[in-house]
N, C-alpha and C positions, 0 to 999 in steps of 0.2 A: 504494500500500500504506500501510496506517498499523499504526503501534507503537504499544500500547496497555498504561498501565502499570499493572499488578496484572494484567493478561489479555490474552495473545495467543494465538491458536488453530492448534496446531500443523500442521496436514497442509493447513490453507488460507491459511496466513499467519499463526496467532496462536496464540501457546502461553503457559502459565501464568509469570508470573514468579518467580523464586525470589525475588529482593529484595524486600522490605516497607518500609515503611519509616511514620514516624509523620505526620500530617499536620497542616500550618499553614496558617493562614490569606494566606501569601507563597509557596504550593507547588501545585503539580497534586495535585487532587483524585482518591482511587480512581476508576476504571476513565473517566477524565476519557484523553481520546485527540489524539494530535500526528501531522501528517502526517509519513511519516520520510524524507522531502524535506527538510523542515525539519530534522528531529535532525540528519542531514546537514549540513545549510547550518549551523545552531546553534554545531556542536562542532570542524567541521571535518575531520569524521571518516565513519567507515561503520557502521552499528548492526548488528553482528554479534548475529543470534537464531539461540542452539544450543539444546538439548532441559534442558541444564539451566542456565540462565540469559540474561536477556536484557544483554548489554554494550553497550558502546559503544568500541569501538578507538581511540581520538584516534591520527591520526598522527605518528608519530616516540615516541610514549608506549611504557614499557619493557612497561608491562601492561595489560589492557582493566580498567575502570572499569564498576560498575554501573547500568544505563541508570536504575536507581531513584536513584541518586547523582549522576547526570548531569542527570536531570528535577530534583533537589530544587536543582539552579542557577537552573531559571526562574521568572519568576513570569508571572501573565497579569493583565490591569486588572479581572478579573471577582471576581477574589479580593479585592478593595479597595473592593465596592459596595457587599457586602449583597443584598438586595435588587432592587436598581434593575439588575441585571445585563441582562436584556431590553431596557430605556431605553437602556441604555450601548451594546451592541448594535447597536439599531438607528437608532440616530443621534440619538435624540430630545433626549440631555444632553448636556453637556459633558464629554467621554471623558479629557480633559485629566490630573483633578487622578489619576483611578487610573491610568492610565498611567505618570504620574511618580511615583506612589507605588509599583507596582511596578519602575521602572527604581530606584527608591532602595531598595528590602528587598533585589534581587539583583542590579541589573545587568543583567541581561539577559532580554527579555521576548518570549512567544509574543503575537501578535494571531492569535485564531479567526475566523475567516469572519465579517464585521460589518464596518458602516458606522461610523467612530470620527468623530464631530466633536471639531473642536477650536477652541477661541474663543481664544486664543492661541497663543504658539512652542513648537511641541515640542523639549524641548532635551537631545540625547546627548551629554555630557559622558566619552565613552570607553565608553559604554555600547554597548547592541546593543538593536537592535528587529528583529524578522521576523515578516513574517504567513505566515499559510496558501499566500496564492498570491495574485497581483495580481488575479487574475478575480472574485476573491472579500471581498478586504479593501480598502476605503477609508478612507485619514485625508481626512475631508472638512475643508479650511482655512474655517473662518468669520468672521474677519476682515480686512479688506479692506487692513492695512497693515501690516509686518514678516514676515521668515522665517515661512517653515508650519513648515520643519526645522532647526532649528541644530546643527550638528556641531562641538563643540570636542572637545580633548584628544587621548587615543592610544589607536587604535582603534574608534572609534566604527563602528558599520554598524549600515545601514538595505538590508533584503532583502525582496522578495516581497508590495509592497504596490502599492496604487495612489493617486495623490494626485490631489485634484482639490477644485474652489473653486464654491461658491454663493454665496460674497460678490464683490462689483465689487470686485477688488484694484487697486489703485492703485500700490503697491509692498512691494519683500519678493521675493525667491526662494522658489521650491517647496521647495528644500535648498539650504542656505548650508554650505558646509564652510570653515569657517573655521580657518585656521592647526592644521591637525591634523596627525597623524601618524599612516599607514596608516586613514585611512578607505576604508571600502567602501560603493558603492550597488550593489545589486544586484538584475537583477528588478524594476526602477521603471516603472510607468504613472505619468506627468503630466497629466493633459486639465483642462479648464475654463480658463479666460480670467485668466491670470496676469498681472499686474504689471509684471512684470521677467524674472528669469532662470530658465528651468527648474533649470538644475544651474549654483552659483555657485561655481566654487573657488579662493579667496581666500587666497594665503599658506600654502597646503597643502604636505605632502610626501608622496610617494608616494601617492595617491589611485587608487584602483582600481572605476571603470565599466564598468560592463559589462550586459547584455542588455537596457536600456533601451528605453523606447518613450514619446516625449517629445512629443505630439500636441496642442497644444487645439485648438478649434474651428475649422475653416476659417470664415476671413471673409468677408466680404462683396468684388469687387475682387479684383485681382492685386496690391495695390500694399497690402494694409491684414494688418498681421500680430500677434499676441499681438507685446508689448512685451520686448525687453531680448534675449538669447540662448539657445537650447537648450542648449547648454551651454559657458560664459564660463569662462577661464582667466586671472585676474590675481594683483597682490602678490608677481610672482614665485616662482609655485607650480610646484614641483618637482615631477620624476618622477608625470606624468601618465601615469594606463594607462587608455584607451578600447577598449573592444575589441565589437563587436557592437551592431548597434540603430537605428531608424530614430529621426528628429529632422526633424518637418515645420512648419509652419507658424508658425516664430517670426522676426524682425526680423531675425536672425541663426541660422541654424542649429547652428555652432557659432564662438566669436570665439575669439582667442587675442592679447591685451592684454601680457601680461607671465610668460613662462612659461619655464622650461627641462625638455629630455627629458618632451617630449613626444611619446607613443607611440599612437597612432591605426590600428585595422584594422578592418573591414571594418562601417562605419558608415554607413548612407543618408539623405542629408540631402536634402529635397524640397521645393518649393514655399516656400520661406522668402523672407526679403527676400532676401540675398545667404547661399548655402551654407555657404563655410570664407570667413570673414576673418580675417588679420593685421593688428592696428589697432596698433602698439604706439605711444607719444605719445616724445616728446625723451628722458624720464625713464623710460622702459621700456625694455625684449627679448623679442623672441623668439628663440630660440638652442638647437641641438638639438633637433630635431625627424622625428620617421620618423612616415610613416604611410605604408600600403596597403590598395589598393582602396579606397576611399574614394570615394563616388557623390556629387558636386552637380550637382542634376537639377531642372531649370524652375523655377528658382530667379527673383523678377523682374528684378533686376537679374546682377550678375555671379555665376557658377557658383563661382571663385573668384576673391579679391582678395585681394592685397598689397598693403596700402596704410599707413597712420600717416607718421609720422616716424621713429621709432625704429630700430636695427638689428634685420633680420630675418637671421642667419646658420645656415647650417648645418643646412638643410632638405632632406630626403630623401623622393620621393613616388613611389613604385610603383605602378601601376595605376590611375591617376589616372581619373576620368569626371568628363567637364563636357557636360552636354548640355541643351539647349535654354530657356536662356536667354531671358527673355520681351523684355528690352529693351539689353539690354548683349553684355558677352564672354564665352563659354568659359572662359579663364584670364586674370586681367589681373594683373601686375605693373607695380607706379606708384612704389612707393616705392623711393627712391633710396639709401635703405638696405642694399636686400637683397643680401648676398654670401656666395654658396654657395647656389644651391637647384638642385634635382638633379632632374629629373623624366623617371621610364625608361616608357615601355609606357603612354603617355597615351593615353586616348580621347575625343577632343574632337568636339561632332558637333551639327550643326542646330542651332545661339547664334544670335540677332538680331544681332547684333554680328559684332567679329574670333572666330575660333578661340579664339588665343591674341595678346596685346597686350602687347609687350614693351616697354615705356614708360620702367621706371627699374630701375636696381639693376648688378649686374655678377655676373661667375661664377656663368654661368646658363647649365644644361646640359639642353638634349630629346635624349630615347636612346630611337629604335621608335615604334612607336606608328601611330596615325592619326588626321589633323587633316581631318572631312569635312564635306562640305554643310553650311557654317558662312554669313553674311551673307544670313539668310534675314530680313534688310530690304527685301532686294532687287536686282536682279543689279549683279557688279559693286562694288559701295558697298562691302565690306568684304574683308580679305584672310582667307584659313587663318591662317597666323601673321601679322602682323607687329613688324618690329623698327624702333621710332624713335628711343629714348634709350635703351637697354641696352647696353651695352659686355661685351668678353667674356663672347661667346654661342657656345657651341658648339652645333649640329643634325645629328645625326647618324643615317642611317638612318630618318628618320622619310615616312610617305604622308600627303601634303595635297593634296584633289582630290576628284575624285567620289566619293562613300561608298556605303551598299545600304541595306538594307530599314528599319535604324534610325532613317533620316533623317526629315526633318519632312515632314508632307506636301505642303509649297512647299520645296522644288520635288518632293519626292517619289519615294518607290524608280523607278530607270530616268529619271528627266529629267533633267536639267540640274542642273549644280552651280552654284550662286550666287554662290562665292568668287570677288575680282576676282583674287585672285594665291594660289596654292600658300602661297609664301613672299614678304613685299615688304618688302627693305631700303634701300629709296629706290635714287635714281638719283646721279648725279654722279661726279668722280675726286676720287684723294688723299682720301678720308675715311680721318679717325684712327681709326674704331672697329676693333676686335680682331671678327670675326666668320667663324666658319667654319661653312659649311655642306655634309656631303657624304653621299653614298650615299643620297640621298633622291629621293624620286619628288616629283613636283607635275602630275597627268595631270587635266586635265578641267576645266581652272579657267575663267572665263568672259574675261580680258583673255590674261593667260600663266603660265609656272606659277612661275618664277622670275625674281624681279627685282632683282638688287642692285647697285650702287654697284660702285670700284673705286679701291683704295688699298692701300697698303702690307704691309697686316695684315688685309683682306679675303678670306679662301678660300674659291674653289669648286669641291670637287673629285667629281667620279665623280657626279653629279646628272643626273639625266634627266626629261623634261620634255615 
């Protein structure tokens, strides 16, 4: 539906507006029309049309506002051309300088369905940009080195466009959200051959993502990926909110260097170098963290990693997928850092590698789940889980062993499971590690299904096999 202002007609969607108002050259022009999708997304509200007047309700607002009152907020870049509005349009100029000249008359700017080049950084300074609809609007980046998008200050949001590059970029993020407060991307298309990072969030606080779709070019190769992260969390950037959206084919599909309260649901990360990395270095964290259902899938190397140096504490992963991993593991924890990560109702399934590879860290807990036809290297050669440097491991309840029709096609729904061991925590007595493992099955493994050591602080209780 669209809201159309000076005329909407009532018994089919649009009726006359009572508001009039005078018109400037930093304003919608009469019978000039806005998707009210967008008014919507704009205002943060619902556009209430009754028979005598067109409003606009702001939520928690004591009284509705007139959508003519509400339109004379925006401006569009077509109002700052003259002329050349067609060129601007269709990509032929540089969309840049009325862009920024309407983010400076009002703050906050409509893009209409049009290809926007831009030969420099587009820069929201607390401002607002929303296009029509990703399908329909391109900021095409024309420079090969710096941010396409820079986000400073409070508030800033970028809604309902799609980004993408005709220059060889070299470096530069698609959007840099830099040190802001409550930005928003929303409704982002990424594609073309970027640089660096699809979404860079740098020293941010509360940053809010959502319905993204963060794709360039598949490459050439399993192993050859757009450069930098789909989406990169460092500078110790707060209260991250992810919520929805697929993120394929970059080096990283999504990193997390330096971050707290970070919130991630239902995200699909695919074919990337490594799906979710924790890289944090000496001088970083990661700290506070929940995500659910969260997909890393054929990712080349590992589905996910925990690795850097840095402490990784206090990690919460619901509904985890790690599946089929081109040369590595399902889940690998390395870093010796990590204390407290928490992972219920895992689905790990057909990795080249372990399942899952519990290498370094401590208070580290699997709850359910199933860990299947994973060591599809080849038979034997790798375990479901295993555990060799991890210390307080709890495994509870969890099936590692033959899996069904998800599996890879080596070995294949109905054949053989690949895995040398369900579970393998080495052999020997008196081992010092803290490890319990109980109420888990391990059925179908190709050596046995459970193998562990025996010591002090070793438990293995109600497991079957």
């Amino acid at each position: 539906m669209r809201v159309t202002f000076l005329r909407l007609i009532g018994a089919v969607g649009l009726l006359l507006c009572a508001s009039a108002r005078a018109q400037s050259p930093s304003t919608f022009q009469s019978g000039s029309s806005i998707q009210s999708s967008a008014v919507n997304s704009m205002f943060g509200a619902k556009c209430d049309v009754t028979a005598s007047a067109c409003t606009v309700v702001s939520l928690g607002a004591s009284s509705p506002q007139s959508l003519a009152a509400k339109l004379g907020e925006i401006a569009t870049p077509g109002d700052f051309i003259g002329s050349g509005a067609s060129a601007l349009y269709a990509g032929n100029i540089n969309a840049r300088p009325a862009i920024m000249a309407a983010i400076a008359a009002k703050g906050r700017v409509y893009l209409p369905c049009g290809t926007y080049r831009l030969d420099a950084t587009l820069v929201l300074s607390g401002q607002q940009v929303y296009g029509a609809a990703p399908s329909c609007v391109t900021l095409n980046i024309n420079f090969a080195s710096g941010d396409g998008v820079l986000m400073t200050g409070t508030r800033p949001e970028l809604r309902n466009v799609r980004i993408y590059t005709t220059a060889s970029r070299s470096a530069g993020a698609a959007v840099h959200v830099d040190h802001t407060y409550r930005a928003v991307l929303n409704d982002i298309v990424v594609e073309g051959s970027h640089g660096a990072d699809a979404f860079l969030v740098d020293g941010a606080n509360t940053t809010h993502i959502s319905r993204s779709d963060l794709r360039p070019p598949p490459a050439a190769g399993s192993t050859s990926f757009a450069a930098g992260a789909g989406i990169h969390l460092l500078g110790m950037a707060v209260d991250t909110h992810i919520v929805g959206g697929n993120v394929s084919q970059w080096h990283y599909g999504i990193e997390l260097s330096d971050a707290s309260g970070v919130f991630v649901s239902n995200l699909d990360l695919v074919r990337s170098g490594q799906g979710i990395l924790f890289d944090p270095t000496s001088s970083q964290q990661v700290f506070g963290v929940q995500m659910s259902t969260v997909l890393g899938d054929t990712s080349a190397a590992d589905n996910w990693y925990f690795g850097g140096t840095g402490p990784i504490t206090d990690v919460q992963i619901a509904n985890l997928w790690a599946s089929n991993s081109q040369t590595a593991n399902g889940v690998a924890v390395v870093n010796q850092n990590v204390n407290g990560l928490s992972i219920s109702n895992p689905h790990v399934l057909g990795n080249y590698a372990h399942g899952m590879a519990l290498v370094g860290g401590k208070n580290i807990a699997i709850t359910g789940g199933s860990v299947t036809d994973n060591s599809a290297a080849g038979s034997a050669q790798y375990d479901g889980i295993q555990i060799s440097g991890s210390d307080q491991v709890r495994i509870i309840g969890v099936m590692s062993g033959m899996g069904g029709s998800l599996s890879r096609p080596s070995p294949g729904p109905g054949q053989s499971n690949l895995q040398r061991y369900g579970l393998n925590a080495g052999t020997g007595s008196n081992d010092t590690r803290r490890i319990i493992v109980g109420m888990s099955g391990f059925f179908g493994n190709m050596t046995g299904g459970l193998n562990m050591p025996t010591g002090l602080n070793i438990v293995n209780l109600g497991n079957t096999e």
